[in-house]
DRENTORKOL-3810 file (N, C-alpha, C; in nm, 4 decimals):
REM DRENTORKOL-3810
@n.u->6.2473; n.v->-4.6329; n.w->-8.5523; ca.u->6.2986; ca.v->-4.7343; ca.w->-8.4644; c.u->6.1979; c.v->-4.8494; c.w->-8.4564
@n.u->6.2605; n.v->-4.9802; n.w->-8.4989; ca.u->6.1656; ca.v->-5.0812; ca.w->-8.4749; c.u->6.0681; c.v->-5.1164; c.w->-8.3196
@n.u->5.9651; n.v->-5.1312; n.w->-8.3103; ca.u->5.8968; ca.v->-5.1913; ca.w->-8.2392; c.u->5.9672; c.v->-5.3164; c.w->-8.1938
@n.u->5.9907; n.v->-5.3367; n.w->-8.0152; ca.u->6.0813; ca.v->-5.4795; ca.w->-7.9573; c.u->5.9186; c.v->-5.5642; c.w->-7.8899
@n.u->5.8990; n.v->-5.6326; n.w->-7.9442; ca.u->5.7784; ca.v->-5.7234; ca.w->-7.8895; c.u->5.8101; c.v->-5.8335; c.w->-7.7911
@n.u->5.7507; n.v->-5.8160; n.w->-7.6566; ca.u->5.8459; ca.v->-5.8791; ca.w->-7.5299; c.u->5.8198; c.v->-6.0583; c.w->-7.5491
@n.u->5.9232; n.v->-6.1291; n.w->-7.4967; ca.u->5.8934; ca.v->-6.2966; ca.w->-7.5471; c.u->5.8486; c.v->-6.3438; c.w->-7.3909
@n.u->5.7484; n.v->-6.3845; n.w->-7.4082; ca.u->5.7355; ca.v->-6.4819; ca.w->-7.2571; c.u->5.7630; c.v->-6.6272; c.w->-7.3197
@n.u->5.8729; n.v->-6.7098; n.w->-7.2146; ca.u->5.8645; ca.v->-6.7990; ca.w->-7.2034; c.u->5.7926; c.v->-6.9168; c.w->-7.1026
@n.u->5.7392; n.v->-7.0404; n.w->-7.1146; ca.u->5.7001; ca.v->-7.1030; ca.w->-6.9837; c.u->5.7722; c.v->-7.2326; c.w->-6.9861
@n.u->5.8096; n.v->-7.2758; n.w->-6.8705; ca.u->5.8933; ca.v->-7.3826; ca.w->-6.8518; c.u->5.8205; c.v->-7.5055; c.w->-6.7800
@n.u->5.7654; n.v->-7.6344; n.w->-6.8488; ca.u->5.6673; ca.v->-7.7180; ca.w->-6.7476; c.u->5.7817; c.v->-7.8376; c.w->-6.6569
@n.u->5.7669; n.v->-7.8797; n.w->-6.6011; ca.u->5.8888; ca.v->-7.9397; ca.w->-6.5088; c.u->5.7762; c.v->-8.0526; c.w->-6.4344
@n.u->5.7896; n.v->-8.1757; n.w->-6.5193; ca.u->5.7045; ca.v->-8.2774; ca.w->-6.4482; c.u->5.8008; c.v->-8.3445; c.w->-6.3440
@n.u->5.6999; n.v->-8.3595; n.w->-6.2331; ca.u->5.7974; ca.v->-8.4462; ca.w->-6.1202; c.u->5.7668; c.v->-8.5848; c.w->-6.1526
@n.u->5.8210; n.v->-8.6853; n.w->-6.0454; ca.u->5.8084; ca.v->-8.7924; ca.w->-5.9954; c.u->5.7169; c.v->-8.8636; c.w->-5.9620
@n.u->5.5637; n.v->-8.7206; n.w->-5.9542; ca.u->5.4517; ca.v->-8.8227; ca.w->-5.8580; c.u->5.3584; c.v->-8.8235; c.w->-5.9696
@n.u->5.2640; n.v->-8.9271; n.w->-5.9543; ca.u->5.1479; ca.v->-8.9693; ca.w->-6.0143; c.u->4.9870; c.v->-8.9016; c.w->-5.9453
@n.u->4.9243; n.v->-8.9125; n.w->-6.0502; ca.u->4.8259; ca.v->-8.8405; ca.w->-5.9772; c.u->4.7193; c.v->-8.9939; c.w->-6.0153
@n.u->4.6680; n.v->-9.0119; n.w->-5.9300; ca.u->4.5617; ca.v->-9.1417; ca.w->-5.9251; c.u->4.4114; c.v->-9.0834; c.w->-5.9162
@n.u->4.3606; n.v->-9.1324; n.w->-6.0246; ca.u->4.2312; ca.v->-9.0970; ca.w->-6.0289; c.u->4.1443; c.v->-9.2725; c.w->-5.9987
@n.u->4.0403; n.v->-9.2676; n.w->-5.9583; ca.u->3.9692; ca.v->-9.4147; ca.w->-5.9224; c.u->3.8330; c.v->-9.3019; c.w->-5.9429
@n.u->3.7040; n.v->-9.4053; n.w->-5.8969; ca.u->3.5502; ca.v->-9.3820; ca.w->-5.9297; c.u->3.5689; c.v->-9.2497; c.w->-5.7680
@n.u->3.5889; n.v->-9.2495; n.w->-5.6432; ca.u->3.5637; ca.v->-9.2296; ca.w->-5.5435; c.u->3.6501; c.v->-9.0752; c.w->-5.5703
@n.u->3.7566; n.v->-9.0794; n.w->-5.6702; ca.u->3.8000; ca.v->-8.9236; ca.w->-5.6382; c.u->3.7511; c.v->-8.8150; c.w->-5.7586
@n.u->3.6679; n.v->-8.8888; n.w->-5.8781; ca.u->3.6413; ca.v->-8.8099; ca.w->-5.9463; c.u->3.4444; c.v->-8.7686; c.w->-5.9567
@n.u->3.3721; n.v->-8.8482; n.w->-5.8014; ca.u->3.2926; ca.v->-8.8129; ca.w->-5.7588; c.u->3.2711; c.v->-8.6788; c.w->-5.6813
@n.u->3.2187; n.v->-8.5940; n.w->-5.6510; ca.u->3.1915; ca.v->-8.4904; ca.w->-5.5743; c.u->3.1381; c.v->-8.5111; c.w->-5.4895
@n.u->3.1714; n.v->-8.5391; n.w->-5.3730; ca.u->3.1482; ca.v->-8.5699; ca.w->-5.1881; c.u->3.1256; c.v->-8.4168; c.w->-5.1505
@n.u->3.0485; n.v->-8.4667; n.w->-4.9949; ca.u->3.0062; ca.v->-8.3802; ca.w->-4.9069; c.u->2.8934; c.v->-8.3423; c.w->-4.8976
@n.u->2.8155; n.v->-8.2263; n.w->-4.8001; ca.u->2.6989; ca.v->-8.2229; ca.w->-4.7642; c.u->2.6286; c.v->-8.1880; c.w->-4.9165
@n.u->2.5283; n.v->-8.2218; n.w->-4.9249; ca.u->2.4103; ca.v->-8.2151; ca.w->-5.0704; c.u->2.4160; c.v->-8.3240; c.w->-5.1794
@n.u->2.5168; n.v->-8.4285; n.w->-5.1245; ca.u->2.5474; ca.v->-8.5478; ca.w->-5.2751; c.u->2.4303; c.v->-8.6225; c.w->-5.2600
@n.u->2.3764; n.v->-8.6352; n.w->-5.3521; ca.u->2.2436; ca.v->-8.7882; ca.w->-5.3345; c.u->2.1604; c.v->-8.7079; c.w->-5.2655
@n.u->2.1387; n.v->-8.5581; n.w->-5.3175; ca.u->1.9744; ca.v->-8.5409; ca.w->-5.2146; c.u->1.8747; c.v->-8.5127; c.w->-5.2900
@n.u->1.9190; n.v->-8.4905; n.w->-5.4678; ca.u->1.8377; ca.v->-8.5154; ca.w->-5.5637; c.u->1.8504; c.v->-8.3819; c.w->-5.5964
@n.u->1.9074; n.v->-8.2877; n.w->-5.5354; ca.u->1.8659; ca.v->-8.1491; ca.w->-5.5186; c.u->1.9085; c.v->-8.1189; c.w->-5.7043
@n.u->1.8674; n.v->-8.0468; n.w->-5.7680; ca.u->1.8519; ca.v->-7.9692; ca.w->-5.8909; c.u->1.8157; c.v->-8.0250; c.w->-6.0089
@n.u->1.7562; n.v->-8.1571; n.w->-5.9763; ca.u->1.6619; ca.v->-8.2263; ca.w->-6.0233; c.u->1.5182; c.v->-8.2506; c.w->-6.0210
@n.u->1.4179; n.v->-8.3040; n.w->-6.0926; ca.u->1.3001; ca.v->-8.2630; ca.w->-6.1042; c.u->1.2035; c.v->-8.3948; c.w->-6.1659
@n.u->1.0733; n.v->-8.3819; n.w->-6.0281; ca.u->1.0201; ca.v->-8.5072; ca.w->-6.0801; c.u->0.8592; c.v->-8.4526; c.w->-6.0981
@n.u->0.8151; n.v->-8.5095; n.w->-6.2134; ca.u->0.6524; ca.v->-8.4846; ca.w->-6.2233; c.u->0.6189; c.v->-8.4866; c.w->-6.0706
@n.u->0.4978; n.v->-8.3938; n.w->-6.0358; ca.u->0.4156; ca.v->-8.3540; ca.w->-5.9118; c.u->0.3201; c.v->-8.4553; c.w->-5.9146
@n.u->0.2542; n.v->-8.5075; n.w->-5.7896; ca.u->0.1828; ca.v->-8.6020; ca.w->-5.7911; c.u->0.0888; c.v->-8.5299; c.w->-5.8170
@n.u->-0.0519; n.v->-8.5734; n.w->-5.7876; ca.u->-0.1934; ca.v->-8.5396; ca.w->-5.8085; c.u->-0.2208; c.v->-8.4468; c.w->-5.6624
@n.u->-0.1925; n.v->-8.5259; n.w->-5.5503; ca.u->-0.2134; ca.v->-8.4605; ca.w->-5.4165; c.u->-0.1439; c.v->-8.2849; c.w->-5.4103
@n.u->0.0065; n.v->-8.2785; n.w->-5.5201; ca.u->0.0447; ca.v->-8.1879; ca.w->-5.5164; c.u->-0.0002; c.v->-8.0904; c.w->-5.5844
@n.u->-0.0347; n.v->-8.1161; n.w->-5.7138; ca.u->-0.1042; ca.v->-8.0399; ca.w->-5.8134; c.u->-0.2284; c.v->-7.9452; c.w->-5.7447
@n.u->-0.3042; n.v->-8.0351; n.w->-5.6608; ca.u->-0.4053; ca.v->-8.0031; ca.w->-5.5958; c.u->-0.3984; c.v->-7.9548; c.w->-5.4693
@n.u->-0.2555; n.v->-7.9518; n.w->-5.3664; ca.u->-0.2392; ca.v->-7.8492; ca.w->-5.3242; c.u->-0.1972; c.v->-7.7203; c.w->-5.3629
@n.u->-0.1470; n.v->-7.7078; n.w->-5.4414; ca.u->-0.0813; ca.v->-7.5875; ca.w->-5.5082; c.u->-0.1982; c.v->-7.4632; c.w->-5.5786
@n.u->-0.3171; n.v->-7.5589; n.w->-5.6100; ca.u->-0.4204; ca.v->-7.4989; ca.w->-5.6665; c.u->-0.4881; c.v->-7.4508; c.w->-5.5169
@n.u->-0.5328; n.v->-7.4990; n.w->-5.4407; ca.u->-0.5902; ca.v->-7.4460; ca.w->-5.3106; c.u->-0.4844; c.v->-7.3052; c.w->-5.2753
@n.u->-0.3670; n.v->-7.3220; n.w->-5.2699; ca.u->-0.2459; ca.v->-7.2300; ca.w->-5.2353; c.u->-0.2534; c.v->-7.1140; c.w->-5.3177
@n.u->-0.2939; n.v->-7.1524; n.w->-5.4552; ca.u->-0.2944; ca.v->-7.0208; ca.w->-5.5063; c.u->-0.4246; c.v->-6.9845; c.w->-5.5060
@n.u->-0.5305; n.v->-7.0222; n.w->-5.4473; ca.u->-0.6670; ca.v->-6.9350; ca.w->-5.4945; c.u->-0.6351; c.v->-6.8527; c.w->-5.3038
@n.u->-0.6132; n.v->-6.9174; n.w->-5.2213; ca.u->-0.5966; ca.v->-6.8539; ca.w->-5.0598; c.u->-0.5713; c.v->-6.7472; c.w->-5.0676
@n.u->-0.4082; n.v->-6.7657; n.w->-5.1313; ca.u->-0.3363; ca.v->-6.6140; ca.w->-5.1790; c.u->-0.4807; c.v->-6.4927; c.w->-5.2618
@n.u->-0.4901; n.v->-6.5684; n.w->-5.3880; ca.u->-0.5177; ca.v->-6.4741; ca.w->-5.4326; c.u->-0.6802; c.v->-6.3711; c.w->-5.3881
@n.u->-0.7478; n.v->-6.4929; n.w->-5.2648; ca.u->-0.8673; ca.v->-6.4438; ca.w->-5.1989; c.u->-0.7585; c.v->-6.3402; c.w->-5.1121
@n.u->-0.7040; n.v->-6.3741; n.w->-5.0403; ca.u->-0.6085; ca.v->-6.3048; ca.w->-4.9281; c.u->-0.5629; c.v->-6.1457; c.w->-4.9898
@n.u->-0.5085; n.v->-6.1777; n.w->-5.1216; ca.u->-0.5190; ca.v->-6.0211; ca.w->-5.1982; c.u->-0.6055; c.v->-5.9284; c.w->-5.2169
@n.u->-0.7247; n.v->-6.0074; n.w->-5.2664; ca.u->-0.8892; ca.v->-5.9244; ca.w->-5.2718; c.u->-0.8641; c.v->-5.8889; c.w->-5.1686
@n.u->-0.8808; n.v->-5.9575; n.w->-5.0475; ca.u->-0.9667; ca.v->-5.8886; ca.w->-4.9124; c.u->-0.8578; c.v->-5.7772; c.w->-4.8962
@n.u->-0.7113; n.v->-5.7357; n.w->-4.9080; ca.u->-0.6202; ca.v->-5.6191; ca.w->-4.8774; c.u->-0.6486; c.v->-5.5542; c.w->-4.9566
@n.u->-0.6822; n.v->-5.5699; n.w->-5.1197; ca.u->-0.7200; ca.v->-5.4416; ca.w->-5.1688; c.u->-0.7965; c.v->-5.3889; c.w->-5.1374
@n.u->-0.9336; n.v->-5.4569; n.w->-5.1232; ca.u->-1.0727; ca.v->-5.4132; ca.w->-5.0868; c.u->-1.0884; c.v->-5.3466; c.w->-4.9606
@n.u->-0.9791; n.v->-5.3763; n.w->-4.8241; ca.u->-0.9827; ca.v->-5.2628; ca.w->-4.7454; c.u->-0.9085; c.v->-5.1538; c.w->-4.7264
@n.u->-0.8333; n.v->-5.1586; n.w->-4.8459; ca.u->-0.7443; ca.v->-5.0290; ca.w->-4.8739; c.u->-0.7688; c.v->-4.8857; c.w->-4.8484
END
């Protein structure tokens, strides 16, 4: 007996309305637009050089917990 292989059909049915695109609806609004967020700018000098103080603190701060282990 042959194999019946099922048919899907789809039916598209355009209406009447238009869809309007301009600059303002194909922007992404709301809280976080323009806050720069997942972007990335060279570190200044002041930062570089906090970050280095930050990590030696830590890593004195580690000595002294092992050492009174």
């Amino acid at each position: 007996m042959p194999e019946q292989t099922p048919t899907v059909s789809t039916t598209v049915q355009q209406g009447t309305q238009t869809q309007q695109t301009d600059d303002t609806t194909s922007r992404a609004t709301g809280a976080g637009v323009n806050t720069g967020a997942g972007t990335t700018r060279p570190k200044t000098e002041a930062e570089i050089e906090a970050d280095k103080r930050y990590e030696e603190a830590m890593e004195e701060e580690y000595a002294k917990r092992e050492g009174g282990a």
